[in-house]
C-alpha positions in Angstrom: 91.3 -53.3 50.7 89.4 -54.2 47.5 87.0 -57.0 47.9 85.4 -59.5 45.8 81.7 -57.5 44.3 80.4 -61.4 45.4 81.5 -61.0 49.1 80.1 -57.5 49.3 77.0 -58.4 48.1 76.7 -61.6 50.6 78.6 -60.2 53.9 79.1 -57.4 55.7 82.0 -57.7 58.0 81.8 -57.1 61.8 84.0 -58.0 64.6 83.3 -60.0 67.5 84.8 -59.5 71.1 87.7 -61.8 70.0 88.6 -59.3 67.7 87.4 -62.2 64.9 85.5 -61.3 62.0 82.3 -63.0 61.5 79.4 -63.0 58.9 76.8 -60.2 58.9 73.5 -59.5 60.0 70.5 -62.3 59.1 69.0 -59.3 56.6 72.1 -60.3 54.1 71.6 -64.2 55.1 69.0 -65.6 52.9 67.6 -67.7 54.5 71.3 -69.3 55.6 70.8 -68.3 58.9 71.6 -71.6 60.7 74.6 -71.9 58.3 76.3 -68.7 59.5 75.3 -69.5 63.4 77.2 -72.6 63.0 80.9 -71.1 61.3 80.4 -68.9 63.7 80.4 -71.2 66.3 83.3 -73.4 65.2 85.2 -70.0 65.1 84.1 -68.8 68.8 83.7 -72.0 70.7 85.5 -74.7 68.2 88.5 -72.8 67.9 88.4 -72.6 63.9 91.0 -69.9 62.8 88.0 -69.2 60.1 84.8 -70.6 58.1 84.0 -70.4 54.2 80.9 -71.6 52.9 79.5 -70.9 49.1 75.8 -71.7 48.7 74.1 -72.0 45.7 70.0 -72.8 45.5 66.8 -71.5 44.3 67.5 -67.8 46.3 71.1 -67.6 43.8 74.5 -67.6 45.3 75.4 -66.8 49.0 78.8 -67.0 50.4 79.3 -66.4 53.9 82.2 -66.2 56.1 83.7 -66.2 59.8 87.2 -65.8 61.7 90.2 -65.1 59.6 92.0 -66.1 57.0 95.2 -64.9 58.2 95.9 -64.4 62.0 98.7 -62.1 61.5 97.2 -59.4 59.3 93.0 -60.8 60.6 92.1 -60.2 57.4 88.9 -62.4 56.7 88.1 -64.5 54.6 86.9 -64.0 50.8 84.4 -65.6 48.5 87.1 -66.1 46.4 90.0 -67.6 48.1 91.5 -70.8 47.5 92.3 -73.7 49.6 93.4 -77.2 49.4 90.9 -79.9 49.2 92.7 -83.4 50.5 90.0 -86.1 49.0 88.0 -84.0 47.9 90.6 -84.7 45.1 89.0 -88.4 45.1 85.8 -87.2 42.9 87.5 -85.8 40.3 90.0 -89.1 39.9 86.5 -91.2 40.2 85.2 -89.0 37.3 88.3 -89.6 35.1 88.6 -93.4 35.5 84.3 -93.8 35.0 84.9 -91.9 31.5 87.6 -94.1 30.7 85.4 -96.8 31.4 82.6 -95.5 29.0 85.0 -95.4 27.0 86.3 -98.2 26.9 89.9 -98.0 27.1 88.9 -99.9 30.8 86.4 -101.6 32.9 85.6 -101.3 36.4 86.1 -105.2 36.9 89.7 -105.1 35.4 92.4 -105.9 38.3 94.7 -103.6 38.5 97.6 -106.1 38.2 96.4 -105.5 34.1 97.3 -102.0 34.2 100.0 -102.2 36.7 101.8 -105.5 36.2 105.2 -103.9 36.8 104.1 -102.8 40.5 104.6 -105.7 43.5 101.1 -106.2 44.3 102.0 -109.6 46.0 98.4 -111.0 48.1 96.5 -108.3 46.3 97.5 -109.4 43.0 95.5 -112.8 42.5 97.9 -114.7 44.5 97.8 -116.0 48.0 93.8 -117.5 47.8 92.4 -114.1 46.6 91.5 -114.8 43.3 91.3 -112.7 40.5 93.5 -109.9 43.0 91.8 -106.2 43.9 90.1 -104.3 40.6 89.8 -100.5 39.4 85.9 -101.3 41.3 87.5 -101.8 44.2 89.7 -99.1 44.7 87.3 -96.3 43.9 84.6 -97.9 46.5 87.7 -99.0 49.1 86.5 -102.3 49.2 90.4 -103.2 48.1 91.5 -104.0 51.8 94.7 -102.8 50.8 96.0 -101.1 54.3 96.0 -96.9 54.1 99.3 -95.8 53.3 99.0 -93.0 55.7 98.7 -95.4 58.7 102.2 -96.9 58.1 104.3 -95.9 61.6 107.5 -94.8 60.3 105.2 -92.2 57.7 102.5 -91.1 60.8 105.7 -90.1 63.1 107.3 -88.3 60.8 104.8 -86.4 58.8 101.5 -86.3 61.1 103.8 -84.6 64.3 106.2 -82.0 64.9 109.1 -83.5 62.5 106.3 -82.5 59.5 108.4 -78.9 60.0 111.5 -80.4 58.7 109.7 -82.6 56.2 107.2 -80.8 54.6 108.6 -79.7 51.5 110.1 -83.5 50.2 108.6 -85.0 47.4 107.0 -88.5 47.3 105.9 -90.5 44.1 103.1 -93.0 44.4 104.9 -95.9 43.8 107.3 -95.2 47.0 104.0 -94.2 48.8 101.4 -97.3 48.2 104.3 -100.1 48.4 104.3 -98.6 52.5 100.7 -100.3 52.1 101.1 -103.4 49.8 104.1 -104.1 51.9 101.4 -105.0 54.9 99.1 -108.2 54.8 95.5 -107.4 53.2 92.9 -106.0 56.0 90.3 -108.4 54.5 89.6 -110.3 51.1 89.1 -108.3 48.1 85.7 -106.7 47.8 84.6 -108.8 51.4 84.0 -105.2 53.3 85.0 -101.6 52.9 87.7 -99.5 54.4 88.3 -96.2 53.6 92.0 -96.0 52.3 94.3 -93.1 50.4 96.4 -96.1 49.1 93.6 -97.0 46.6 93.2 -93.4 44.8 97.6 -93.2 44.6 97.0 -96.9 42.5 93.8 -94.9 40.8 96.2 -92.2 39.8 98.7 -95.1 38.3 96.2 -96.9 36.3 94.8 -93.5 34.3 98.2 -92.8 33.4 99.0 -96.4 32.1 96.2 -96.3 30.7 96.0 -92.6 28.6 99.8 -91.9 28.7 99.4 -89.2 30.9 99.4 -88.0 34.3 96.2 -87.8 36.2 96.6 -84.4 36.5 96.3 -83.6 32.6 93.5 -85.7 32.5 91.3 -84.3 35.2 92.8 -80.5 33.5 91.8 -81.8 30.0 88.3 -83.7 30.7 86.7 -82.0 34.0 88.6 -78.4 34.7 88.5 -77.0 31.4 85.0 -78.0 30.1 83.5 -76.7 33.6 85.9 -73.7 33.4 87.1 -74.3 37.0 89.9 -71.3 36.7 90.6 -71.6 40.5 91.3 -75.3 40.6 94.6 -76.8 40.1 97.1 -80.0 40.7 100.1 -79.0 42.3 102.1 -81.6 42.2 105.2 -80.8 44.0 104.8 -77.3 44.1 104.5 -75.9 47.6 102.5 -73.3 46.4 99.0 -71.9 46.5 98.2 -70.3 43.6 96.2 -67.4 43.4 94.4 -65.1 46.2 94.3 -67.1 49.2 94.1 -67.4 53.1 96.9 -68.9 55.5 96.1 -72.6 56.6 97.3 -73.4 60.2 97.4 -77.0 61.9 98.2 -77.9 65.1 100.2 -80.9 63.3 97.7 -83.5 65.5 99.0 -83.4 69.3 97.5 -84.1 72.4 96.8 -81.8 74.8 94.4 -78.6 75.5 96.1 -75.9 74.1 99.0 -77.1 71.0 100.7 -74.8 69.2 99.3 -73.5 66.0 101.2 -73.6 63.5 101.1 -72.1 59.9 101.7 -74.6 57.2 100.6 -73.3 53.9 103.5 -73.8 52.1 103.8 -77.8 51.9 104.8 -80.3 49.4 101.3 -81.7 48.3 102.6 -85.1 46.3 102.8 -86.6 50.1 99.1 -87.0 49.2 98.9 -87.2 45.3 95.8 -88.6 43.9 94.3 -88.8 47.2 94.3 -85.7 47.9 96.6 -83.2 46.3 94.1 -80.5 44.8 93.2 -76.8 45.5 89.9 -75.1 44.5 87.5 -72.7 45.4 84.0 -72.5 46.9 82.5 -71.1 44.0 84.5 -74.2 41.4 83.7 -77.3 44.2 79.6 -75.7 44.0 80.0 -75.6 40.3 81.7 -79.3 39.8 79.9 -81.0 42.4 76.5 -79.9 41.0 77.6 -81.2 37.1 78.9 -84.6 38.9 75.4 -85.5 40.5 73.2 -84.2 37.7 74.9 -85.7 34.8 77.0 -83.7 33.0 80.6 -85.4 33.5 79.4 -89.1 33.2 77.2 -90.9 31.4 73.8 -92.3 32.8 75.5 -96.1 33.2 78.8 -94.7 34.9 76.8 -92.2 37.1 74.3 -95.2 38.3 77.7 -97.0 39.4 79.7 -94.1 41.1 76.0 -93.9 42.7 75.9 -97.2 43.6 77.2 -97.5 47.1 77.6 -99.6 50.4 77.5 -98.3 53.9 80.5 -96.9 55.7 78.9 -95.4 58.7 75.9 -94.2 60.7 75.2 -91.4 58.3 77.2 -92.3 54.5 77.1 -94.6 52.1 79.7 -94.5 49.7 79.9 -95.2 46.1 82.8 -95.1 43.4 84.4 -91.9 45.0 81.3 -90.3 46.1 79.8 -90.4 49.4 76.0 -90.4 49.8 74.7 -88.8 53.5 71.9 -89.2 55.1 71.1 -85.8 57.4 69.3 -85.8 60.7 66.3 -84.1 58.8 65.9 -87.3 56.6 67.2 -85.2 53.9 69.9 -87.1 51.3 72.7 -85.2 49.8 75.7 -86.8 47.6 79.7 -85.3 47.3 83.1 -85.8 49.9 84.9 -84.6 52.6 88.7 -83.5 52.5 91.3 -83.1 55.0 94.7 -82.7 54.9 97.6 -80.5 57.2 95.7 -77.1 57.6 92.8 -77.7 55.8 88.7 -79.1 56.1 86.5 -78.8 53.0 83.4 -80.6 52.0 81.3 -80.1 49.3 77.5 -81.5 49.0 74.5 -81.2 46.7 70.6 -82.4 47.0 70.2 -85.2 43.9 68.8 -82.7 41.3 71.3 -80.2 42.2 69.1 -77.1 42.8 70.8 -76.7 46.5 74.6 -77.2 46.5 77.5 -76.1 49.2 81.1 -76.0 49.8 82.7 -75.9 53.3 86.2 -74.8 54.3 87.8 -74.1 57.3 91.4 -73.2 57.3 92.7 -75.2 60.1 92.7 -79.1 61.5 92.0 -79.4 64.4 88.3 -78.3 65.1 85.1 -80.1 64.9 84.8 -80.6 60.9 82.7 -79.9 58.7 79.7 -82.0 59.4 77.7 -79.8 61.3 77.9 -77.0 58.5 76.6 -79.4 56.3 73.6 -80.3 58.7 73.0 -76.5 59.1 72.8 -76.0 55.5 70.8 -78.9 54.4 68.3 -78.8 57.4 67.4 -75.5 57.4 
C-alpha cells in the first residue's frame, strides 16, 4: 500500500492488542507527545473508530494518527484523507459575508429582511415589538434567537435516529429548512443573548447569494479555496459523495444505551446541513485556512477586529462572527470552530499569531470530542 511521503515521515504504524493501529514511537512525535497519548486514548478507552490530527508550529508539520479509517479493511488513517467538516463550514461563510461587507455590497447591521424580503420572517422581521428585526451581525454571532432548525421534532426523529437509513440521501433547500425555525416563536429578542443555532448560517448562505448572484458555494470556491489553494476542500451540495482519498465515517445515529450499533454512513446527502455545515476538507487545508483567517490574510484589519469581537458562550469560548475564541486550562488562548455532523468530529485551532496551528478529526460521533485533543495540543 502506497502511503503519503507526509505520513511516513510523521508515523510509523504499529498495532495495539485491539488489533487498532495507533501512532508511533515518541522519537517520531516532536514534541506532540501528549497529542498522540490522547487519540490514542479516545481510540482505546473512548471507543473512537480513529484519530487524525495535522500540526503545524515552529518544529514544521506533524500529522499523527490512531485507530482506523476503515473497520472492514483496518486500514489507518492518512495525512491526507478527507472528511466532512459540519460547522466548521461556518468560518468560511463568516469570511465571505465580512468581505462583502468591506466591500460594501453589505453591512453587518443590515436586517436580513433587506436581502431576504421574499422569505416569511414573521417576529424576526421587525414586527411583533422587535424593532428593526434580526441583522447579518446577528446571525454570524447567533445572537438572532431564531430557534435551531435542527431541534424541530418532526426533523430530530427522523434524521438524528435509525429512520436517517431510509432518509439520508433526500435533498433539502434552505428555505424548506430555516422556515422549520421561523415557524417557532423567537427564543429571545434580537441581539438580547446568544444561542448557538445552524438556522442562522442556512439564512447566511441566502443573503450572499442575493447579494452576489451566486451560491455560497462559488463564492467561498472563488474568494477563499482558490487563492489559498485548498485542493482537498469542496461543497458538495447534494452529492453524497466524498471526493477524493478518504476514510469511512461511522455513527451510531445518537441512541441510548451501552453498546448501539455502529453504523457506516459515509455516503449522505450533505444539503440537510448546507451552509451550516455541508463542507469536506483535509487536515493539511483546515491548518492552512485557519492560520490565513486569524493572521489576516482573508479579511481586512476592520472585518477581522469584528469576526474577533466576541461574547461568551460557555465556560471555556467566546464566540465572535463565526469564530470561536477558547480559553485552555493552561491559560493559553487559541481562536477557530468545532464541527460535527453524522459520522464525523473535526476542530481546527490556532495561537493569535499563527505560528502553532491544528486540525482534529475523528471519524465517528459518538466519542468524547475533540476538546481534549485540543487541550493536549495547546498545553503541552
Amino acid at each position: 500500500m502506497h502511503l503519503p511521503r507526509a505520513l511516513l515521515s510523521g508515523l510509523i504504524a504499529t498495532v495495539t492488542a485491539s488489533g487498532l493501529a495507533v501512532s508511533s514511537s515518541t522519537a517520531a512525535d516532536r514534541g506532540h507527545t501528549r497529542t498522540r497519548e490522547a487519540m490514542e486514548s479516545l481510540v482505546e478507552r473512548g471507543g473512537a473508530p480513529g484519530a487524525l490530527a495535522q500540526i503545524e508550529d515552529g518544529a514544521g508539520a506533524w500529522s499523527g494518527s490512531a485507530g482506523t479509517a476503515d473497520y472492514a479493511t483496518d486500514r489507518p488513517r492518512l495525512a491526507r484523507d478527507r472528511f466532512r467538516i459540519g460547522s466548521l463550514t461556518k468560518p468560511f461563510v463568516a469570511t465571505v459575508l465580512l468581505q462583502l461587507e468591506s466591500e460594501g455590497v453589505l453591512r453587518l447591521d443590515d436586517p436580513v429582511r433587506r436581502w431576504l424580503p421574499d422569505l416569511r420572517l414573521g417576529a424576526y422581521g421587525g414586527g411583533g415589538g422587535s424593532g428593526r428585526g434580526v441583522t447579518v451581525r446577528q446571525l454570524l454571532g447567533h445572537t438572532s434567537g431564531i430557534p435551531d432548525y435542527t431541534t424541530d421534532p418532526v426533523l430530530r426523529r427522523t434524521y438524528f435516529g435509525p429512520h436517517f437509513l431510509a432518509r439520508r440521501w433526500r435533498s433539502h433547500t434552505p428555505r424548506e429548512l430555516v422556515e422549520r425555525a421561523l415557524s417557532r416563536p423567537p427564543l429571545f429578542r434580537p441581539g438580547a443573548h446568544w444561542s448557538y443555532s445552524n438556522s442562522n448560517y442556512l439564512l447566511a448562505g441566502m443573503v450572499i447569494e442575493r447579494a452576489t448572484g451566486h451560491s455560497y458555494a462559488t463564492e467561498i470556491e472563488r474568494r477563499v479555496l482558490r487563492p489559498l489553494k485548498l485542493r482537498d476542500t469542496s461543497l458538495p451540495g447534494t452529492s453524497p459523495r466524498i471526493p477524493g482519498q478518504h476514510g469511512r465515517e461511522y455513527s451510531t445515529l445518537f441512541a441510548a444505551g451501552a453498546h448501539p450499533p455502529v453504523r457506516d454512513i459515509t455516503s449522505l446527502n450533505p444539503s440537510l446541513a448546507g451552509a451550516s455545515g455541508e463542507m469536506i476538507s483535509s487536515g493539511r487545508d483546515l491548518v492552512r485556512f485557519v492560520r490565513a483567517l486569524v493572521t489576516g490574510r482573508l479579511l481586512p484589519p476592520r472585518q477581522l477586529a469584528e469576526m474577533k469581537t466576541t461574547r461568551k458562550a460557555d465556560s471555556t469560548d467566546r464566540y465572535g462572527l463565526g469564530l470561536t475564541e477558547r480559553t485552555l486550562s493552561c491559560g493559553v488562548t487559541v481562536w477557530g470552530h468545532e464541527g460535527t455532523i453524522h459520522g464525523s468530529l473535526t476542530a481546527a485551532f490556532s495561537t493569535p499569531d499563527g505560528t502553532h496551528t491544528a486540525a482534529f478529526n475523528l471519524n465517528g460521533d459518538w466519542s468524547q470530542g475533540t476538546a481534549g485533543l485540543v487541550e493536549a495540543e495547546f498545553c503541552d
